[in-house]
C-alpha positions in Angstrom: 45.6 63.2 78.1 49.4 63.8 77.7 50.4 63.4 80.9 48.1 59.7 80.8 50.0 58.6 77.6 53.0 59.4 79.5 52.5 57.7 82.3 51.2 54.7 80.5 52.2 51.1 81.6 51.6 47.7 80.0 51.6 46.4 84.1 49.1 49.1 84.9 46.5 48.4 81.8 46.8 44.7 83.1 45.8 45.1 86.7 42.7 47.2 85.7 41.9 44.5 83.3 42.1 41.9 86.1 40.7 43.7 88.6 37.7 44.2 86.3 37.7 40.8 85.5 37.4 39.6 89.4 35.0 41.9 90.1 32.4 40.4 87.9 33.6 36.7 88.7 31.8 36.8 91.8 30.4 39.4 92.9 28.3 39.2 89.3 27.0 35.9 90.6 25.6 37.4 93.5 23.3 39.8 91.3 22.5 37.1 88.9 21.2 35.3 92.0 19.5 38.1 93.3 17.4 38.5 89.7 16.5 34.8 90.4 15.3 34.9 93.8 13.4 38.2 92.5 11.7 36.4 89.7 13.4 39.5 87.8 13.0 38.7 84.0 16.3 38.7 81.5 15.9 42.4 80.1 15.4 43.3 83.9 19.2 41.6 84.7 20.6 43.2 81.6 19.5 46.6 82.7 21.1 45.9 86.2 24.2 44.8 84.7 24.4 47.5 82.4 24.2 50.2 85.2 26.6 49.1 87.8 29.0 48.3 85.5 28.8 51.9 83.4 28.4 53.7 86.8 31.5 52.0 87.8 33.6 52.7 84.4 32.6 56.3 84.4 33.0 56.7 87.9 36.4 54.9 87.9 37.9 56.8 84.9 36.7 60.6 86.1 38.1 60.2 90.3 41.4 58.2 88.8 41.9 61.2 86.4 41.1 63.7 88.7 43.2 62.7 91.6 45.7 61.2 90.3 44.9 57.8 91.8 44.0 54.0 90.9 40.7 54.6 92.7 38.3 51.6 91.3 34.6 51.9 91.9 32.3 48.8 91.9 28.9 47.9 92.9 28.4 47.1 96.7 28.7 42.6 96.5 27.5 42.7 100.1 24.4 44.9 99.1 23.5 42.2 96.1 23.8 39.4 98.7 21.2 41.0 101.1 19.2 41.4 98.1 19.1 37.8 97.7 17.5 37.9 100.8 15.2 40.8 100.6 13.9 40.5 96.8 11.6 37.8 97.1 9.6 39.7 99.6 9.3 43.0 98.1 8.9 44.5 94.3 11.2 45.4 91.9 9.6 48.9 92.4 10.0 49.1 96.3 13.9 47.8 95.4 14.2 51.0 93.5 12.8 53.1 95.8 15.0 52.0 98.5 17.4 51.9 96.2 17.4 55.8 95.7 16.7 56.5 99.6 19.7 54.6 100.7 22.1 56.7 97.8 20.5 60.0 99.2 21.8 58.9 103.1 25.0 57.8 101.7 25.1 61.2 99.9 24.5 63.1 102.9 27.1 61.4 104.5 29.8 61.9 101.9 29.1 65.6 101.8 28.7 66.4 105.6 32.4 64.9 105.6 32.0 62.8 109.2 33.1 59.5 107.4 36.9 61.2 107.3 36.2 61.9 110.8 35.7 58.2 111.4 38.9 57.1 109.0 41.2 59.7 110.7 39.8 57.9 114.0 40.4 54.4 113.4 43.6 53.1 114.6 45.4 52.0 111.4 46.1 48.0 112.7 42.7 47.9 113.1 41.9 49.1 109.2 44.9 46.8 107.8 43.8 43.9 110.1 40.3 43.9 108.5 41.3 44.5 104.8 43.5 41.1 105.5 40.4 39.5 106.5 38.5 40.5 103.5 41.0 39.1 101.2 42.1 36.3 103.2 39.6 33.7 101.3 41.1 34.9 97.9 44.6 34.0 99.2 43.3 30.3 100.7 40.8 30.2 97.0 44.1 29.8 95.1 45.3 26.8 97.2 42.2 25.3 97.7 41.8 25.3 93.3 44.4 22.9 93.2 42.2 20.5 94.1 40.2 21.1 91.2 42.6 21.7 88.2 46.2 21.2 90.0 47.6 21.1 86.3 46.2 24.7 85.6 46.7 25.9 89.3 50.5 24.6 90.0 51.5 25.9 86.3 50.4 29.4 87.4 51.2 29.5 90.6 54.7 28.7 89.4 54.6 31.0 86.5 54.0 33.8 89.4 56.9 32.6 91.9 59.7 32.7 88.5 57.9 35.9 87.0 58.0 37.5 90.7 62.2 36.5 91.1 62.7 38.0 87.0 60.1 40.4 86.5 57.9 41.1 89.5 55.7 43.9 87.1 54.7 41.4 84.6 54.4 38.4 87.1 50.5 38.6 87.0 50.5 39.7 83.5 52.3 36.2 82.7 49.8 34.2 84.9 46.9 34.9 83.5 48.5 34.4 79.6 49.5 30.9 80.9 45.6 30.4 82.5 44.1 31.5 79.1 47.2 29.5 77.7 46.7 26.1 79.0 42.5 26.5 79.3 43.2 26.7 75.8 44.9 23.9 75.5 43.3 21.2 77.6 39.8 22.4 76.1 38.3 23.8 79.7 37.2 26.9 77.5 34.1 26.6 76.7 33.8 28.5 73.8 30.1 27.5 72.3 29.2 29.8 75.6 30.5 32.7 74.2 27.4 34.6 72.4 27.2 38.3 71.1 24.9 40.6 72.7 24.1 44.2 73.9 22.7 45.6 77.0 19.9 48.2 77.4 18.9 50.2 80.2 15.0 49.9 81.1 13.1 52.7 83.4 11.9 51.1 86.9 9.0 53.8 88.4 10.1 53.9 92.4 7.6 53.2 94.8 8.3 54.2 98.5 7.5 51.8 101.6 8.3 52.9 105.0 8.7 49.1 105.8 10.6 48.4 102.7 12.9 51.6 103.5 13.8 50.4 107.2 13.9 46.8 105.7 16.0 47.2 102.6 17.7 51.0 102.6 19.2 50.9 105.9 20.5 47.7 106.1 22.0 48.6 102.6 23.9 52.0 104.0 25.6 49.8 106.6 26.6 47.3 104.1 28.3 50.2 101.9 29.4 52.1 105.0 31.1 49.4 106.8 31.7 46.5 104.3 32.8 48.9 101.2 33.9 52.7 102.1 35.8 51.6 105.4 38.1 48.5 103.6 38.0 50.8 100.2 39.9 53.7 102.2 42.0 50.8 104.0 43.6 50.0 100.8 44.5 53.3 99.6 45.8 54.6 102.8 47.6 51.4 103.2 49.3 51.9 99.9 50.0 55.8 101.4 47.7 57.5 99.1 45.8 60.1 101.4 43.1 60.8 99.2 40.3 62.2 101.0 36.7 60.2 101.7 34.0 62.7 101.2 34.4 63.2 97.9 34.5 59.7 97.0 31.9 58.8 99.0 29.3 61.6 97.3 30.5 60.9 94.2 30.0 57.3 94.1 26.4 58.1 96.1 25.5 60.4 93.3 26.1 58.0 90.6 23.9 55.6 92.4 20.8 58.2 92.6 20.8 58.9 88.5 21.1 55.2 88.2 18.7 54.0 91.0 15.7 54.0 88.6 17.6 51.3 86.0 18.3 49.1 88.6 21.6 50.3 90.1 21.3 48.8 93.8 24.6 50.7 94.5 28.3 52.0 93.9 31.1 52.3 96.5 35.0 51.8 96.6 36.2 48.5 95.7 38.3 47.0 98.2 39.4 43.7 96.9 40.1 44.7 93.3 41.4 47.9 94.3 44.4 46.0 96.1 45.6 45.0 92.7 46.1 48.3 91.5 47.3 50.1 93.8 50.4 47.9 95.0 53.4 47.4 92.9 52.6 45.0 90.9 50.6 47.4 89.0 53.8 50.2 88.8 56.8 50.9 91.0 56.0 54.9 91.0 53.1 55.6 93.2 52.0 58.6 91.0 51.7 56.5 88.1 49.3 53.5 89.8 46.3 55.8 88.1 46.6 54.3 85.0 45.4 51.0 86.1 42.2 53.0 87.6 41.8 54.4 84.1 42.3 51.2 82.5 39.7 49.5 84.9 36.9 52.0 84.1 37.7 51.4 80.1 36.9 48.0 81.1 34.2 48.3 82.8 32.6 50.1 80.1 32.9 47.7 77.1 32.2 44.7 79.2 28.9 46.7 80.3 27.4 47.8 77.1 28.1 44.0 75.8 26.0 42.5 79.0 25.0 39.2 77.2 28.3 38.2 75.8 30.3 39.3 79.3 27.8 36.3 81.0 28.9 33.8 78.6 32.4 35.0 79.0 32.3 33.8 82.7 30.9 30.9 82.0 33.2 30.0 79.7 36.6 30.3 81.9 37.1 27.4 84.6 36.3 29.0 88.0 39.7 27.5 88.8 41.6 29.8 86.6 39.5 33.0 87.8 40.0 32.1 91.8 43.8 31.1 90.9 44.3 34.8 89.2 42.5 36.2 92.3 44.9 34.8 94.7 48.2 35.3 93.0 47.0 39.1 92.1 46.5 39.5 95.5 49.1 38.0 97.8 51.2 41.1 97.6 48.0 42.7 99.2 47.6 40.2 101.4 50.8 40.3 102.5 51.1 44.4 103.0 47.9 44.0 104.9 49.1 41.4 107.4 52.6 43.0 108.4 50.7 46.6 108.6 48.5 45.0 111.0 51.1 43.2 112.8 53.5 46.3 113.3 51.8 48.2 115.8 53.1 45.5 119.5 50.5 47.6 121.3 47.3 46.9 119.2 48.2 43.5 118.0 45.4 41.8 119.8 43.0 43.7 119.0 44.1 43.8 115.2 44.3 39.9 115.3 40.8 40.1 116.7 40.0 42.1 113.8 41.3 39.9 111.3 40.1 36.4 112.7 36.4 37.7 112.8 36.7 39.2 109.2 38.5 35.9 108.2 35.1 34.1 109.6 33.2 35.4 107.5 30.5 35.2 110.0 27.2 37.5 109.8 24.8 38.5 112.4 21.8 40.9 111.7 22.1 41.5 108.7 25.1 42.9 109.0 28.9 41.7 107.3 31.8 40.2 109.1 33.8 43.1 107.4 31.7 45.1 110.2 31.3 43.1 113.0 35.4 42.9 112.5 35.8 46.6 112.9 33.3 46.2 115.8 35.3 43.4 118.0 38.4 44.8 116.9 38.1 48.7 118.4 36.4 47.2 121.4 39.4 45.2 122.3 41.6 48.1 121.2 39.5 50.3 123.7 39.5 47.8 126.5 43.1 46.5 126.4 44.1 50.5 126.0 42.7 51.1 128.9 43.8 48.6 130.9 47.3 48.8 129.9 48.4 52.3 131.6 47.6 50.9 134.9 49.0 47.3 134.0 52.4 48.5 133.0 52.7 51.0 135.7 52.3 48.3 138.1 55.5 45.7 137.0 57.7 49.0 136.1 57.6 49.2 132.3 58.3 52.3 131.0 55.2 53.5 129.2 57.3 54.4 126.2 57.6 50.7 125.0 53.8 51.1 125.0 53.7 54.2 122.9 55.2 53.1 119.9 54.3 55.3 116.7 51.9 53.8 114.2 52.5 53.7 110.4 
């Protein structure tokens, strides 16, 4: 605890705080639409809620201690939006079940350590060019807010660009004080939303469905393999934390099997919010970005045990001010993510591939764009390698040029 007082930063405790905040802007939504499609009554959601978001906080705080790292755990947003797909079919009770069998694979994987087999693998354009894509609509959010509330919008996107040239640390800090500021203000916060109220957990009894299994738990280990663990690593070895997988991966698994039975559909590596604390913006020294994972987890837990009142929080704040804070937070990300997938001449196709298809946001069986992204992107990285011995060798270019080392 000496060493975390030490190393504590008002810039750090600020990107955990924002990075919690973004995580429940949306991918909260998702869940709440989930519940709906379900039929799922309200002490049902306020169980849900108050797993994920404790699993997260506890899981957040213990990995970022232990490491040394901002690592920020979050429930798996592309796992709630199949759900909004898959509840109405099935029970609450199947959910759960799958729920547990789908933490148990991802367990397995975690522990039999392949999935740093598979990062170690992965050409590193190819992992930058698909963390771009993810957080390319949070970058084109903040522009496309303007439309809605250019008063609110302009005045922090300016606050960033004179915070950025003075006092790049605090830039984001000083955004969102101007959002709250001006919301304030101009009377866009709602506050009769705002209501007190705590969360409980409630016991679900699994039942187990073969169909329900292949239907729901599968699907739901891709979605956390491909669309959360691979862009989650992305970001911390694109920030040159080396951190390994496996024990990530089984702790977060774990932490999903207690939880499974109170409605817990998940917990992975963030990606998206993780990018805010582990760049610059959250400290200069590396060794110190932790504190924002600590932070985070803190977070995480209070806004989880008051599950009513963090609702009518979101509902209170203009979605304009939350996707404006999303997209300044992030364009530092954004950026590092872009010129890391660039930088490699020899797999820029394929990483440009990558990123377009990720950008898309396209889906196909099921299955995420963050996926089928890493899927186009390391077959045209396989093909055009290929091909490119015999090409060069044939108009006289030295194959050096084409053997440039990777970052």
């Amino acid at each position: 605890m000496k060493a975390l007082y030490q190393d504590f930063s008002l810039s750090a405790v600020v990107a955990g705080f924002i990075a919690t905040v973004i995580s429940y802007a949306g991918p909260l939504v998702i869940i709440f639409q989930a519940a709906e499609a379900g039929g799922l009554p309200r002490d049902m959601l306020s169980s849900w809620v108050w797993t994920v978001s404790i699993g997260s906080g506890v899981l957040g705080i213990v990995l970022s201690l232990l490491y040394r790292v901002p690592i920020i755990i979050a429930w798996s947003a592309p796992g709630s939006a199949l759900l909004v797909t898959m509840l109405p079919d099935i029970s609450l009770n199947e959910a759960v079940g799958a729920y547990l069998v789908s933490s148990l694979i991802v367990l397995l994987v975690g522990l039999s350590g392949a999935f740093d087999r598979i990062i170690r693998k992965l050409p590193a354009a190819i992992s930058a060019a698909m963390l771009a894509g993810i957080l390319f609509r949070f970058g084109t959010g903040l522009f496309v807010a303007v439309k809605e509330q250019p008063g609110l919008v302009l005045a922090m996107f300016a606050t960033y660009l004179l915070f950025k040239r003075a006092m790049p640390r605090y830039a984001v800090m000083a955004v969102l004080a101007v959002g709250v500021a001006m919301a304030v203000a101009s009377g866009e916060l709602h506050s009769e939303a705002l209501v007190i109220g705590l969360a409980t957990p409630i016991w679900i009894t699994p039942e187990f469905s073969w169909q329900v299994v292949v239907g729901v738990a599968l699907p739901l280990v891709m979605v956390a393999l491909t669309g959360q663990f691979v862009p989650g690593m992305a970001v911390l070895r694109n920030e040159g934390y080396q951190t390994p997988a496996s024990p990530l991966i089984s702790s977060s698994a774990l932490g999903s099997l207690i939880l499974a039975p109170f409605g817990c559909h998940g917990l992975n590596l963030a990606a998206i919010t993780a990018a805010i604390c582990t760049g610059k913006e959250a400290h200069e020294d590396p060794a110190k970005r932790y504190v924002a994972g600590v932070s985070g987890g803190v977070f995480y837990l209070l806004l989880g045990i008051f599950g009513a009142t963090l609702v009518s929080v979101f509902t209170a704040f203009p979605a304009a001010l939350i996707a404006a804070l999303a997209g300044l937070a992030l364009l530092a990300a954004i950026g590092g993510a872009l010129s890391a997938a660039m930088s490699v001449p020899a797999d820029r196709e394929a990483a440009l591939i990558t990123f377009l298809v990720t950008a898309s946001g396209m889906s196909l069986l099921g299955l995420s764009a963050a996926f089928w992204g890493l899927i186009f992107g390391l077959a045209a990285h396989l093909l055009l390698a290929a091909r490119r011995p015999r090409s060069t060798a044939s108009v006289g270019t030295p194959v050096l040029e084409e053997k440039q080392p990777t970052r």
